[in-house]
DSSP file (Angstrom, degrees, kcal/mol; ACC not computed):
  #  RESIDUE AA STRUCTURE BP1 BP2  ACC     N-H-->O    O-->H-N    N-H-->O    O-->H-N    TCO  KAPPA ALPHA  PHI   PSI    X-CA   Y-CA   Z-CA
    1    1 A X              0   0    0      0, 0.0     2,-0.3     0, 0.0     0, 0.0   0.000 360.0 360.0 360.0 146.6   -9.6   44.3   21.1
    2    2 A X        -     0   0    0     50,-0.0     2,-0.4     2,-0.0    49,-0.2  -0.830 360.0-148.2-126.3 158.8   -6.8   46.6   21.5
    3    3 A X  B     -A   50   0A   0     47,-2.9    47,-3.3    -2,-0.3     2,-0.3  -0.941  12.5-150.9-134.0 166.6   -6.2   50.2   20.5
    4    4 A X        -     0   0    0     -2,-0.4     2,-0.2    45,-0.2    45,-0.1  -0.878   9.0-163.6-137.0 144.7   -2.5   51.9   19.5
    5    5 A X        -     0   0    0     -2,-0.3     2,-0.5    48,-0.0    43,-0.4  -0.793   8.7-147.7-136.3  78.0   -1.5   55.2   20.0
    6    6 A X        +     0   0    0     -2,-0.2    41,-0.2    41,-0.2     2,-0.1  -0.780  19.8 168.9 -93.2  81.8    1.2   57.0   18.6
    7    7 A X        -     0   0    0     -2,-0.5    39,-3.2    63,-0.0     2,-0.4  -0.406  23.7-139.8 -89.9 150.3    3.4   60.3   20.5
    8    8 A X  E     -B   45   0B   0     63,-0.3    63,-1.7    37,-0.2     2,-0.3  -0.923  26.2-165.3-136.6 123.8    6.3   62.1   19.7
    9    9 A X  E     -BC  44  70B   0     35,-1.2    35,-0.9    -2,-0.4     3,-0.4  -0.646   4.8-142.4 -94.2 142.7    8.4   62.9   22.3
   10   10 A X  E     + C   0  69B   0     59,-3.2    59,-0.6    -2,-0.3    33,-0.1  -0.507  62.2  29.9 -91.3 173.0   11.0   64.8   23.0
   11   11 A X  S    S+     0   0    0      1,-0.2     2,-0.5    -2,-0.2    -1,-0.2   0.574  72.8 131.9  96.9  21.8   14.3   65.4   24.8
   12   12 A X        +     0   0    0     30,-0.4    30,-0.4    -3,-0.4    27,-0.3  -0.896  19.3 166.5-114.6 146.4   15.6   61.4   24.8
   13   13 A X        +     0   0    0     -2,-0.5     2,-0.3     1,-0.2    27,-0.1   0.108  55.4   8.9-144.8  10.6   19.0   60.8   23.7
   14   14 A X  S  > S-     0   0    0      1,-0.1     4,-0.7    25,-0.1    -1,-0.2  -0.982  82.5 -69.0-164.6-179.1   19.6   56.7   25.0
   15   15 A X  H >> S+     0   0    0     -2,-0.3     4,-5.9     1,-0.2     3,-1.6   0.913 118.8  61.3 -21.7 -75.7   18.7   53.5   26.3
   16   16 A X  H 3> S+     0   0    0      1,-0.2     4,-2.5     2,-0.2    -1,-0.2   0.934 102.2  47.2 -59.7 -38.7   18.1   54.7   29.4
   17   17 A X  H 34 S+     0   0    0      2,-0.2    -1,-0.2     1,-0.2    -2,-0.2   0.815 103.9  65.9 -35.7 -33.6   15.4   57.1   28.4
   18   18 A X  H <X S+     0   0    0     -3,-1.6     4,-2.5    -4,-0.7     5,-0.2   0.898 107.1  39.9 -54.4 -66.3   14.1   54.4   26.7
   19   19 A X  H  < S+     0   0    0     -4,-5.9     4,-0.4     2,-0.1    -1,-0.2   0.806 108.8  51.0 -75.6 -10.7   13.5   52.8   29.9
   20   20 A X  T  < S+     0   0    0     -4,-2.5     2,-0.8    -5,-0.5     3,-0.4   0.074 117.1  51.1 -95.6-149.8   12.3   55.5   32.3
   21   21 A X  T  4 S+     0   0    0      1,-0.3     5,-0.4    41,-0.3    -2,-0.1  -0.473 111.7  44.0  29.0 -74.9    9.5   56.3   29.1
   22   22 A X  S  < S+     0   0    0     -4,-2.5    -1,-0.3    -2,-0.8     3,-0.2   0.476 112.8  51.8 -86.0   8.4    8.5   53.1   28.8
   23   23 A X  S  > S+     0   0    0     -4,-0.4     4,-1.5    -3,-0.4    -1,-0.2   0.703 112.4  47.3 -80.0 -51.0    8.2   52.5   32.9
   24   24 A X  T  4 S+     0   0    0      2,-0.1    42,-0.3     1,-0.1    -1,-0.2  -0.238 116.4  42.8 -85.0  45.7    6.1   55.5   33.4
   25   25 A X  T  4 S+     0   0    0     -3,-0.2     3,-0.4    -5,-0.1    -3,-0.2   0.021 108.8  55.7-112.7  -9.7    3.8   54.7   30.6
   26   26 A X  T  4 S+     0   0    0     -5,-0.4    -2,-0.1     1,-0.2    -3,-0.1   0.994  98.1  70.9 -49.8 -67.6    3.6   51.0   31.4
   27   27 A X  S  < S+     0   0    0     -4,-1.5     2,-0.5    35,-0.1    -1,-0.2   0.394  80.1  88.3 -30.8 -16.0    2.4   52.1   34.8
   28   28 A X  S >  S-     0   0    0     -3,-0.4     3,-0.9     1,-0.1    -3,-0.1  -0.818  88.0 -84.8-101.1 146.6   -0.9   53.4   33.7
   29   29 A X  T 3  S+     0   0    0     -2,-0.5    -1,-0.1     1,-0.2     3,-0.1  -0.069 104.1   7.9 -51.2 115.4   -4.1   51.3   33.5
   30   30 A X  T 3  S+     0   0    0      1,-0.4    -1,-0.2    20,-0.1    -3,-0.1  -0.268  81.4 135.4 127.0 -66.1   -4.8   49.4   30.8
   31   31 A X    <   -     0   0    0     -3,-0.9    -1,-0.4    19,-0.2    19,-0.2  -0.210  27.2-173.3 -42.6 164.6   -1.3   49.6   28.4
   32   32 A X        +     0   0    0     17,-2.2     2,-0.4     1,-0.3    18,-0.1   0.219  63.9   1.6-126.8 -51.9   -0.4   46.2   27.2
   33   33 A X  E     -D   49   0C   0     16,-1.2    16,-1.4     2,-0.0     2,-0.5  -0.996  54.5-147.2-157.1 163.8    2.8   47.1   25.6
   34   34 A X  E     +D   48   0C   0     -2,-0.4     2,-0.5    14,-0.2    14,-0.2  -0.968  15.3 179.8-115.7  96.3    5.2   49.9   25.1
   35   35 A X        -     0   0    0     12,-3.8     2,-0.1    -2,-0.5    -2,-0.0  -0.830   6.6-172.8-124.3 110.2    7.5   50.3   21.9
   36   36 A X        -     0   0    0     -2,-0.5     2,-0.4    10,-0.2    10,-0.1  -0.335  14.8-158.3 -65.5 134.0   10.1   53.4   21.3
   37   37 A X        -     0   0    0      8,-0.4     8,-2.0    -2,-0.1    -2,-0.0  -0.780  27.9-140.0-141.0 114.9   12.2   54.4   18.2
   38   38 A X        -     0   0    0     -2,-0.4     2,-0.4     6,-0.2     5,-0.1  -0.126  21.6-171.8 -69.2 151.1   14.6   56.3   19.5
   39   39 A X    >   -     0   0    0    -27,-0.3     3,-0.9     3,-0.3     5,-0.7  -0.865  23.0-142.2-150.1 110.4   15.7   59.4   17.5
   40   40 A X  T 3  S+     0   0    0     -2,-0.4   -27,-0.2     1,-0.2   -28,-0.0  -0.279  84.2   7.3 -56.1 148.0   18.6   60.6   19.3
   41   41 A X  T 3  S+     0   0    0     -2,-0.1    -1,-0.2   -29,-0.0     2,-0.2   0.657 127.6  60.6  28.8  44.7   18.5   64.9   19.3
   42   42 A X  S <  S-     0   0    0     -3,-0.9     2,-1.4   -30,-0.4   -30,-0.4  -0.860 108.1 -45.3-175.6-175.9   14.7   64.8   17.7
   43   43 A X        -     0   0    0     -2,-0.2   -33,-0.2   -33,-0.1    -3,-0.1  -0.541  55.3-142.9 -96.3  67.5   11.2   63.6   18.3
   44   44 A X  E     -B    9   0B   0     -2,-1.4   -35,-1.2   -35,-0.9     2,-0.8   0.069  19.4-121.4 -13.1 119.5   11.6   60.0   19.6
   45   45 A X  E     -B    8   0B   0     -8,-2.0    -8,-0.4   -37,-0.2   -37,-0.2  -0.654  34.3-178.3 -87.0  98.0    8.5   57.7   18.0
   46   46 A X        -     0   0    0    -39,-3.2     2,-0.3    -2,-0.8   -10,-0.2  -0.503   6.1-179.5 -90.3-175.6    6.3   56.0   21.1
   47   47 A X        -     0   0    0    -41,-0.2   -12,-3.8    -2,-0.1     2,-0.2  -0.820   5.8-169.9-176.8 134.7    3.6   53.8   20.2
   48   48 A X  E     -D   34   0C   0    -43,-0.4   -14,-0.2    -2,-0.3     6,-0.1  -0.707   9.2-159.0-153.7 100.1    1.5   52.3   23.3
   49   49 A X  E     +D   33   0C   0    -16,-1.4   -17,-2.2    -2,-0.2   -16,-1.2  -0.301  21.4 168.7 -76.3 134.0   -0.9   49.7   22.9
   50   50 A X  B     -A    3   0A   0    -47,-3.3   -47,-2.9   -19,-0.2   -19,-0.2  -0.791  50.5-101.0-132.6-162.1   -3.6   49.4   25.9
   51   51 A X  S    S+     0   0    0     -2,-0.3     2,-0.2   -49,-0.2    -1,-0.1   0.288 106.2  17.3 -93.1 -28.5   -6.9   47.5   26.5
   52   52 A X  S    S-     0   0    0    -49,-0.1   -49,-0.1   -50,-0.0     2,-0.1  -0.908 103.1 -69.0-158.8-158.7   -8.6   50.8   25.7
   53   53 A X        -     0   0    0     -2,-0.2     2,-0.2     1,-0.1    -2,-0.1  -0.595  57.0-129.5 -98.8 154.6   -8.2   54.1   24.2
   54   54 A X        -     0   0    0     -6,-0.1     2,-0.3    -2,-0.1     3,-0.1  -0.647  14.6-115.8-110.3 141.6   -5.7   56.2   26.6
   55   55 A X     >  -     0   0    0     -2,-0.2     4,-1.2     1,-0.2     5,-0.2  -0.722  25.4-134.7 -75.1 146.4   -6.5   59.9   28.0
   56   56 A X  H  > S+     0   0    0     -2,-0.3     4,-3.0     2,-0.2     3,-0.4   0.994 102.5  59.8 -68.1 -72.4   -3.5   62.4   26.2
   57   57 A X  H  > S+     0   0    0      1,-0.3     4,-4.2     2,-0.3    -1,-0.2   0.775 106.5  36.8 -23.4 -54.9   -3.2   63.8   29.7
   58   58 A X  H  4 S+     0   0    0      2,-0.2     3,-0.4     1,-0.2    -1,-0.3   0.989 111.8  54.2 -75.8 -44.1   -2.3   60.9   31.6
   59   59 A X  H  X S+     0   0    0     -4,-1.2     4,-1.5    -3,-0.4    -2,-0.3   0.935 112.5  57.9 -59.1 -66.1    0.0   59.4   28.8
   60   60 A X  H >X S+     0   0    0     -4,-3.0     4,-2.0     2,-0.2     3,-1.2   0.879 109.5  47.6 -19.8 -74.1    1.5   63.6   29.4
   61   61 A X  H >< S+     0   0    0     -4,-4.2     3,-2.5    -3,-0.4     2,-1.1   0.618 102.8  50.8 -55.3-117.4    2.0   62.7   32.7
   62   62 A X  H 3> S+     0   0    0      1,-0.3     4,-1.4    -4,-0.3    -1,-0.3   0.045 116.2  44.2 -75.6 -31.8    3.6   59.7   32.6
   63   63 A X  H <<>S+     0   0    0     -4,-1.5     5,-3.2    -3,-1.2    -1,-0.3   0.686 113.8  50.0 -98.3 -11.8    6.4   61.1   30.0
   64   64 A X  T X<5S+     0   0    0     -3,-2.5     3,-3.1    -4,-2.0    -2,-0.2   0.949 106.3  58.4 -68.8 -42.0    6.8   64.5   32.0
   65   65 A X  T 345S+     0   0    0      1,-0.3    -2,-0.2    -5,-0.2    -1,-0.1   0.996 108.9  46.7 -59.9 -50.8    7.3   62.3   35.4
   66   66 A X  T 3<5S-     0   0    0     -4,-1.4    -1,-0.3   -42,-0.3    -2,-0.1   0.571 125.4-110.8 -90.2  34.0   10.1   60.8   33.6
   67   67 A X  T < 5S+     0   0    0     -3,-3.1     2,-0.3     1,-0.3    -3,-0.2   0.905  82.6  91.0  62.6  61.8   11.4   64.2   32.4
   68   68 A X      < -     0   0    0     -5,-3.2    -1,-0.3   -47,-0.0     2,-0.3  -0.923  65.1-131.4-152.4-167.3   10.9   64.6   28.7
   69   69 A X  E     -C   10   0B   0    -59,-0.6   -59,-3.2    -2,-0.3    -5,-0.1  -0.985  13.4-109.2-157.9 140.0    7.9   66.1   27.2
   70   70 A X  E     -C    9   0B   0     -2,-0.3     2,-0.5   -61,-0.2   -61,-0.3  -0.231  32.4-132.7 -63.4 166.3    5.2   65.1   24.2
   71   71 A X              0   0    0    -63,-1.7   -63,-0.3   -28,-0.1    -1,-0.1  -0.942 360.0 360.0-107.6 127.2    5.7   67.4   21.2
   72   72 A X              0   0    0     -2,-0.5   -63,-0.1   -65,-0.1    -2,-0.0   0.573 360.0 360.0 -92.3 360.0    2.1   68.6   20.3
C-alpha cells in the first residue's frame, strides 16, 4: 500500500527547481516517487507518494533545504 500527499510550494520558477525539490524530498525515508507541476510565479503542485504517510515537518524540511517554502 502506498499513500500520496499533496503541497503547494512556493518560490520555483524552472527545471532546476524542479530538481533540487524533488532531490530533497526523495531523500527522506520511505518516498517512492516525486511528481511537480510547475507553476512558474505561483504555488507549484508537489505530490509525493511514500511507503507510508509522511510527517509535514520533515517534507518542510526537505523543501526549505532546497530554498523554497510550503504555502500553508
Amino acid at each position: 500500500m502506498s499513500f500520496s500527499q499533496q503541497y503547494a510550494v512556493r518560490g520555483m520558477t524552472c527545471d532546476h527547481c524542479v530538481i533540487a525539490v524533488t532531490e530533497e524530498i526523495s531523500a527522506l525515508e520511505g518516498v517512492i516517487a516525486v511528481d511537480i507541476e510547475l507553476v512558474v510565479n505561483g504555488n507549484s503542485r508537489v505530490t509525493v507518494a511514500s511507503e507510508n504517510p509522511l510527517d509535514t515537518n520533515l517534507v518542510r524540511a526537505a523543501v526549505d533545504e532546497a530554498g523554497y517554502e510550503i504555502s500553508d
